[in-house]
N, CA, C and O atoms as a Tinker XYZ file with bonds, in Angstrom:
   312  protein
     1  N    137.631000  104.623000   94.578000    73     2
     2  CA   137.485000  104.587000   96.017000    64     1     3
     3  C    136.284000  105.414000   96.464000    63     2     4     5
     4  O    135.510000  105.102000   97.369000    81     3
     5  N    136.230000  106.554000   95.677000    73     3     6
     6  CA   134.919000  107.390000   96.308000    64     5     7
     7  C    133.728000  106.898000   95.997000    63     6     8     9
     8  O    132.795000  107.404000   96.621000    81     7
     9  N    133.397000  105.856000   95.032000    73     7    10
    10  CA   132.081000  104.646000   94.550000    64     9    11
    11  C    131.605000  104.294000   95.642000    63    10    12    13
    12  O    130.465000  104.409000   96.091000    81    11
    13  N    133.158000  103.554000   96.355000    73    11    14
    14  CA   132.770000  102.493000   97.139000    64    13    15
    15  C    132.178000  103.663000   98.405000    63    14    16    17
    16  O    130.952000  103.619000   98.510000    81    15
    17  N    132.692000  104.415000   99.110000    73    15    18
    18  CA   131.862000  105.249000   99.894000    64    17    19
    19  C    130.907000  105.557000   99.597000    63    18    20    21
    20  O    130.046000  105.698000  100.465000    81    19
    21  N    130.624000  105.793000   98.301000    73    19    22
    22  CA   128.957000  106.986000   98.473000    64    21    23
    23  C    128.492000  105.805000   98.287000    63    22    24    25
    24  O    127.397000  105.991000   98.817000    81    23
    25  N    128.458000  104.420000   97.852000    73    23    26
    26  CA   127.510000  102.940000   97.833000    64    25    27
    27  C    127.675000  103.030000   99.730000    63    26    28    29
    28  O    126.795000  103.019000  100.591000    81    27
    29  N    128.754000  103.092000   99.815000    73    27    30
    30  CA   128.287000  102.362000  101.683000    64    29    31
    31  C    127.411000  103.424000  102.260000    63    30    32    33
    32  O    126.582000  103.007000  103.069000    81    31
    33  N    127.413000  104.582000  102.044000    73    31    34
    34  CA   126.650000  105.943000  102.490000    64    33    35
    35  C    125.139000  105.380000  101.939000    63    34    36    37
    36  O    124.108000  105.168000  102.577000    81    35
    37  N    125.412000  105.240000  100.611000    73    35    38
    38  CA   123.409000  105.241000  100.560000    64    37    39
    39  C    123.323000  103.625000  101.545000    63    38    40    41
    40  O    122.982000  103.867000  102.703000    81    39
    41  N    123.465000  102.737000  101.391000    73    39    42
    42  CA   123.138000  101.795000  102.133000    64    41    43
    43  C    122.811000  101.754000  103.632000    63    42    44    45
    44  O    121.954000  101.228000  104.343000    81    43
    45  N    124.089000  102.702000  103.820000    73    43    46
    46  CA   123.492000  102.952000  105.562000    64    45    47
    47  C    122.578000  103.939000  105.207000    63    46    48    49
    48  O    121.660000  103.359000  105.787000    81    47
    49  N    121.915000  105.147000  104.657000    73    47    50
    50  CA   121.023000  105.901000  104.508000    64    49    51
    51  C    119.818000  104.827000  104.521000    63    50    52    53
    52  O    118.921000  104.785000  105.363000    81    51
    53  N    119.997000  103.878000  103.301000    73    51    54
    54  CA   118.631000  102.885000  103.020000    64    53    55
    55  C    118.390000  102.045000  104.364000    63    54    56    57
    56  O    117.241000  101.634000  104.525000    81    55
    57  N    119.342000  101.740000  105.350000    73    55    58
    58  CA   118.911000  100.891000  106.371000    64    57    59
    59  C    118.496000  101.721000  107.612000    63    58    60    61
    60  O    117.901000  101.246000  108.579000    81    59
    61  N    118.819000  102.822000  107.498000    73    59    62
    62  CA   117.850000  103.665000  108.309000    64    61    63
    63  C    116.622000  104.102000  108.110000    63    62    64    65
    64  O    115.972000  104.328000  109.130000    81    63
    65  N    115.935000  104.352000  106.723000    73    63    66
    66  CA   114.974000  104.433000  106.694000    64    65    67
    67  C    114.205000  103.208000  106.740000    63    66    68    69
    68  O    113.287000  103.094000  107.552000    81    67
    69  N    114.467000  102.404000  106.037000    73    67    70
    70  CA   114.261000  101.024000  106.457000    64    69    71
    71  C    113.061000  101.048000  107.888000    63    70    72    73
    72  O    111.838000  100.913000  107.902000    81    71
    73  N    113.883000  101.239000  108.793000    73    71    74
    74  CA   113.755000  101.256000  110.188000    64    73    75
    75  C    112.469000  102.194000  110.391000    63    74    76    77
    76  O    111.540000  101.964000  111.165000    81    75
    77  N    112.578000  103.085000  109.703000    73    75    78
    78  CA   111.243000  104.270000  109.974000    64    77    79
    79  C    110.114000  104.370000  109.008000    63    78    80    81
    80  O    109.432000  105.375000  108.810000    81    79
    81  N    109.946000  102.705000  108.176000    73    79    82
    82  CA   108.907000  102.542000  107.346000    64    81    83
    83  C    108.096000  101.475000  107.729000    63    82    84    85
    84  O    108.774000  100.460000  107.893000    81    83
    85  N    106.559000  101.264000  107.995000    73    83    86
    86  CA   106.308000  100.271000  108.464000    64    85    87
    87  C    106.079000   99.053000  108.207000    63    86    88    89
    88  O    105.513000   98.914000  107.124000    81    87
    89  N    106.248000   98.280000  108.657000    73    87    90
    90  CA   106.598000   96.817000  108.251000    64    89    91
    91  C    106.122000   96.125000  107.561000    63    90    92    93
    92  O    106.618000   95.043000  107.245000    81    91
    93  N    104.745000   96.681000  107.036000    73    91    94
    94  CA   104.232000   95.878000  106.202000    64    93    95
    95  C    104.771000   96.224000  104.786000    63    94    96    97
    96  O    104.938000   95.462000  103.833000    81    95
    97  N    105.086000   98.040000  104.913000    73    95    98
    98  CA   105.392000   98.406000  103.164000    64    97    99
    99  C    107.072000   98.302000  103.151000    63    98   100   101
   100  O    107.621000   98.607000  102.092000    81    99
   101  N    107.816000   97.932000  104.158000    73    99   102
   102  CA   109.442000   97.786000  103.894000    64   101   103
   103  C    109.749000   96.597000  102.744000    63   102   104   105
   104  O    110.892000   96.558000  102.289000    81   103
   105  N    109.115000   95.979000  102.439000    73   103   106
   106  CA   109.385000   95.047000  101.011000    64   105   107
   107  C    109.313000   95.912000   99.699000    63   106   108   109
   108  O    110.066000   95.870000   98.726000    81   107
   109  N    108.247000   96.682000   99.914000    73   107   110
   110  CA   108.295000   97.198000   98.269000    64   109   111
   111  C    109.339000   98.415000   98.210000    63   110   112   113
   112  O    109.877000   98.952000   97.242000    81   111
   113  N    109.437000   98.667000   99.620000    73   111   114
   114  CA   110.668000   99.530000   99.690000    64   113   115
   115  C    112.226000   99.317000   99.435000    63   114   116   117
   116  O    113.273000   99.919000   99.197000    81   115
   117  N    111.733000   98.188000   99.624000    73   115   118
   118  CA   113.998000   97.623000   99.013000    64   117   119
   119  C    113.446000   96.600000   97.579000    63   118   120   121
   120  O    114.267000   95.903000   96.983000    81   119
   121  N    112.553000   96.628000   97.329000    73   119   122
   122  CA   112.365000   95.794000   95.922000    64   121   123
   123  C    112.631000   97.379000   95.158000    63   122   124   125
   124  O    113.414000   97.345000   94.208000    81   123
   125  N    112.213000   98.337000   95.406000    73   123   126
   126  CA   112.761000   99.681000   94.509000    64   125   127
   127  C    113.837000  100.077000   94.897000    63   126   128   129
   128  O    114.360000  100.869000   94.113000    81   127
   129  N    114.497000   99.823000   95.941000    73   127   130
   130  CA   116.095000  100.675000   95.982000    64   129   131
   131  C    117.022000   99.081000   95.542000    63   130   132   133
   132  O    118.012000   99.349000   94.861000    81   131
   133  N    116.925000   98.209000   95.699000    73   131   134
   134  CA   117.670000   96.709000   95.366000    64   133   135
   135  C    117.405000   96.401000   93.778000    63   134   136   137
   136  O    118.423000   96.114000   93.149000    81   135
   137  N    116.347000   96.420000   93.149000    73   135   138
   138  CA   116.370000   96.007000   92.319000    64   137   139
   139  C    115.948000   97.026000   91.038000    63   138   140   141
   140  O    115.880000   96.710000   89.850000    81   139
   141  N    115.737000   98.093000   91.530000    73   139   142
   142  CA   115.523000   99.394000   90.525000    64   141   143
   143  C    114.293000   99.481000   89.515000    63   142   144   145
   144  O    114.081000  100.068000   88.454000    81   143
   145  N    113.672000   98.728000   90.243000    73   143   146
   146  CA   112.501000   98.568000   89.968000    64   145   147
   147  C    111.124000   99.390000   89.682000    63   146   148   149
   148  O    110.224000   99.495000   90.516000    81   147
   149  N    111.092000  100.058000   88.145000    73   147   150
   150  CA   110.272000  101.466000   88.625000    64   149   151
   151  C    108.857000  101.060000   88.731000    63   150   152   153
   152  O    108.289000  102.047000   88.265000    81   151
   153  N    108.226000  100.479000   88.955000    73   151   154
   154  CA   106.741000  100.118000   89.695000    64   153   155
   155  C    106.723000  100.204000   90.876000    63   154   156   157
   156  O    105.785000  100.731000   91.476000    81   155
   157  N    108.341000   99.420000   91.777000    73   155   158
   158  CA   108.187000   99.851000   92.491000    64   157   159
   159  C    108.859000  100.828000   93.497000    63   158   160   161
   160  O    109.011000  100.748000   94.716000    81   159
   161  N    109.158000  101.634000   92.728000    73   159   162
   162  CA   109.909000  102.542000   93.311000    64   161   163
   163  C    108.507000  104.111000   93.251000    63   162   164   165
   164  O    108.492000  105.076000   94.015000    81   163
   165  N    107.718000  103.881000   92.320000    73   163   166
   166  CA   106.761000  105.064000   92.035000    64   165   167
   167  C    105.766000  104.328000   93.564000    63   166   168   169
   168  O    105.253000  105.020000   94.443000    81   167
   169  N    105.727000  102.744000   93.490000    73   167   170
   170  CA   104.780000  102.841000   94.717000    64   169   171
   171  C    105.600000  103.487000   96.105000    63   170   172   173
   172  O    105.177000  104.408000   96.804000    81   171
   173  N    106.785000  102.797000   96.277000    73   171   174
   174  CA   107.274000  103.610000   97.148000    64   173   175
   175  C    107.132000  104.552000   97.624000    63   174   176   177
   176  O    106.534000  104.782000   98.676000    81   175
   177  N    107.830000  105.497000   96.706000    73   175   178
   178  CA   107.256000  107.134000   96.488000    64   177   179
   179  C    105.924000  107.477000   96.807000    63   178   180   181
   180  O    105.600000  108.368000   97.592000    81   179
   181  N    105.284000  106.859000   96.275000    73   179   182
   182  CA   103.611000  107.468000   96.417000    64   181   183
   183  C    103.482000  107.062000   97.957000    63   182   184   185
   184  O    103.032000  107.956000   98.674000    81   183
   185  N    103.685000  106.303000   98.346000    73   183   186
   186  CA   103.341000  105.391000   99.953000    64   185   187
   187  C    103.927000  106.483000  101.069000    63   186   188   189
   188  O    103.342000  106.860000  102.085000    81   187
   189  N    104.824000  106.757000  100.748000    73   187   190
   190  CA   105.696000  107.531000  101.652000    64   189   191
   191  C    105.155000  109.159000  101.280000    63   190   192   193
   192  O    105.278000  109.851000  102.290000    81   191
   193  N    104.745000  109.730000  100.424000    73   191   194
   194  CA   104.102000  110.938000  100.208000    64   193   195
   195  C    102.975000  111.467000  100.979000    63   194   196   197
   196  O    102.637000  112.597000  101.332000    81   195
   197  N    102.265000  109.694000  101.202000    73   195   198
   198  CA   101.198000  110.177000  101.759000    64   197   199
   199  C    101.060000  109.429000  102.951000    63   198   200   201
   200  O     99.914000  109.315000  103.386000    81   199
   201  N    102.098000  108.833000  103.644000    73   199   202
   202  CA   102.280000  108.964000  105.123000    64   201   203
   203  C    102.135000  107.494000  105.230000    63   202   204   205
   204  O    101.906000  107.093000  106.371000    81   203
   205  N    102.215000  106.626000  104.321000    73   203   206
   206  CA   101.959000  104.988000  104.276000    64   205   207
   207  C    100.677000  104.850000  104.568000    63   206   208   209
   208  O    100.218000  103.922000  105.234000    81   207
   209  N     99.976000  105.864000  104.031000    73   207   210
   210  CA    98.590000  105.587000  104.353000    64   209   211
   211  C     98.068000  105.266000  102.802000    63   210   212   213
   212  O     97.551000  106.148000  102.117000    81   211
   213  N     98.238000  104.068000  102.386000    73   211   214
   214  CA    97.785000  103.454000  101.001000    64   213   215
   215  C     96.614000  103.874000  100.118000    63   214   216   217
   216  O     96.698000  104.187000   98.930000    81   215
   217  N     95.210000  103.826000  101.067000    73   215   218
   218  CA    93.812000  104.697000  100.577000    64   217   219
   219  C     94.085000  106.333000   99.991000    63   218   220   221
   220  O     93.429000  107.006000   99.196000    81   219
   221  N     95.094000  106.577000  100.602000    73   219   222
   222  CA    95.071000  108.202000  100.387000    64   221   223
   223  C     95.857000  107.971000   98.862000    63   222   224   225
   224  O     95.287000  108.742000   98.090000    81   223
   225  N     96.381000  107.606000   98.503000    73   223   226
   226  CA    96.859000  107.383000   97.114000    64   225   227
   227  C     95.962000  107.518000   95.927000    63   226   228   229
   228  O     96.333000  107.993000   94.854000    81   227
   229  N     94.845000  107.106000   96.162000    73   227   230
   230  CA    93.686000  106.980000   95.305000    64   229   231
   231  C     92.879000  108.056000   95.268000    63   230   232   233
   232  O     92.088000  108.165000   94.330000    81   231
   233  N     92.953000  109.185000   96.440000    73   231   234
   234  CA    92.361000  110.201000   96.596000    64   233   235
   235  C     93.708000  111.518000   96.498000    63   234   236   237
   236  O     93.667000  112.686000   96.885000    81   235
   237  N     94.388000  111.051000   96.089000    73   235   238
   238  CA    95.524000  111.868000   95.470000    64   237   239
   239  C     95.419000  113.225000   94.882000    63   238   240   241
   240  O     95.428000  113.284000   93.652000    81   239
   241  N     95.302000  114.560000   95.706000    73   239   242
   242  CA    95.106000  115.767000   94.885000    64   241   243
   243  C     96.099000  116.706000   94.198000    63   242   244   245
   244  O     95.848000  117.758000   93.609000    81   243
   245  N     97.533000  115.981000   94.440000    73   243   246
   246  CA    98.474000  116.692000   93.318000    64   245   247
   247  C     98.300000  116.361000   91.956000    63   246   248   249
   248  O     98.567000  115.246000   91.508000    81   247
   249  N     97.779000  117.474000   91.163000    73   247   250
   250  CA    97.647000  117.030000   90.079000    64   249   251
   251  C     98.795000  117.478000   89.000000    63   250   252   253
   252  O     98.722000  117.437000   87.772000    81   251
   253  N     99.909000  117.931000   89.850000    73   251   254
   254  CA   101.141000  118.917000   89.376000    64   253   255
   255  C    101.992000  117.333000   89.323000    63   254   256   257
   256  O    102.876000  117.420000   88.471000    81   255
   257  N    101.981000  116.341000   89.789000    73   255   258
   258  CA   102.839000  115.423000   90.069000    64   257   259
   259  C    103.409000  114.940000   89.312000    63   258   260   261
   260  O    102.767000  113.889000   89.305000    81   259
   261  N    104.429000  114.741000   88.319000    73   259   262
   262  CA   104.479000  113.585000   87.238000    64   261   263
   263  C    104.481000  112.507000   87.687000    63   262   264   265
   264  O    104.309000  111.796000   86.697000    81   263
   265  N    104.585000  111.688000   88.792000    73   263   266
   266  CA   103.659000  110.418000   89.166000    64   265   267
   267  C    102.143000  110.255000   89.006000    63   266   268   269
   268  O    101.551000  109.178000   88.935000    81   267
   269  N    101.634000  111.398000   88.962000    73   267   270
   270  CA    99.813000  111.347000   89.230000    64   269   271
   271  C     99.402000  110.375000   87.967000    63   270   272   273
   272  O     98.576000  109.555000   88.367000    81   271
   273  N     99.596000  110.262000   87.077000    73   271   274
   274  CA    99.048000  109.326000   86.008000    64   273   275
   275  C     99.310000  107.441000   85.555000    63   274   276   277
   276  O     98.815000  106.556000   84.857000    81   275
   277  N    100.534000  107.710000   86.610000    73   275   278
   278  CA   100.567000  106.299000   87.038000    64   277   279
   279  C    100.754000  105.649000   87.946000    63   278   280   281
   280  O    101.077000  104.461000   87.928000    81   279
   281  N    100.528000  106.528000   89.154000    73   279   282
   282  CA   100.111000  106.548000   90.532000    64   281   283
   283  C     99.661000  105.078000   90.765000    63   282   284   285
   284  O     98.737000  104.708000   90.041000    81   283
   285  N    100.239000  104.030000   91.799000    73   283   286
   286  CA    99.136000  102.841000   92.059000    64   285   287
   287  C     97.834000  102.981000   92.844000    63   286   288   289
   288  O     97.461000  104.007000   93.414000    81   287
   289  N     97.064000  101.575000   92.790000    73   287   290
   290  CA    95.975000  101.603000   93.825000    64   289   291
   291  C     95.043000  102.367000   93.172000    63   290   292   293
   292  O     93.926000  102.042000   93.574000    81   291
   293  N     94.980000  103.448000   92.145000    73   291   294
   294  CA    93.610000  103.306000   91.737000    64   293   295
   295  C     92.469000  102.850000   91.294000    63   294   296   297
   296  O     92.550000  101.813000   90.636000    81   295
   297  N     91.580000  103.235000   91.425000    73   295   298
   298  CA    90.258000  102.837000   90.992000    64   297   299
   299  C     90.618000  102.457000   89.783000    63   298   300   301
   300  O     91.302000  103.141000   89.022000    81   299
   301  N     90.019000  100.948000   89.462000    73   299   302
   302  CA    90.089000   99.856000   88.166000    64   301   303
   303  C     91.465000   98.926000   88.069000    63   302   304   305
   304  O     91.497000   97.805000   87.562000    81   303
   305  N     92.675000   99.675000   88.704000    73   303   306
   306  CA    93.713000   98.661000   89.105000    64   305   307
   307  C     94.008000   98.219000   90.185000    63   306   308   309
   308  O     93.561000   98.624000   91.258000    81   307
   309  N     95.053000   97.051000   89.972000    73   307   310
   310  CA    95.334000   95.987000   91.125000    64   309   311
   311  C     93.820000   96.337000   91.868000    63   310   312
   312  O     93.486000   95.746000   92.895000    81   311
């Protein structure tokens, strides 16, 4: 019984943020919480780190990150 709550808890958690991500990046945002998807769940992450501002990803100065090395959007990929 307590599954089924903390699943309905993150879901309403995920459909609220949902709401406060902008519309163009809310796809890659439930392709990483729906389908567990770690490509895209690191873009996620990275998108939302740096304010959904996509360019800033590439100019990325945490170099403490364990995302930083496979960070998307850099220079030579996609």
């Amino acid at each position: 019984m307590e599954n089924v709550t903390s699943e309905n808890l993150r879901n309403q958690k995920i459909s609220k943020r949902i709401e406060e991500i902008p519309k163009k990046y809310r796809k890659i945002y439930k392709k990483a919480v729906e389908t567990n998807n770690k490509a895209a769940a690191i873009e996620a992450f990275c998108l939302e780190c740096v304010c959904w501002q996509k360019n800033e990803i590439i100019n990325c100065s945490c170099l403490a990150c364990p995302l930083f090395g496979v960070r998307p959007y850099i220079q030579g990929q996609k």
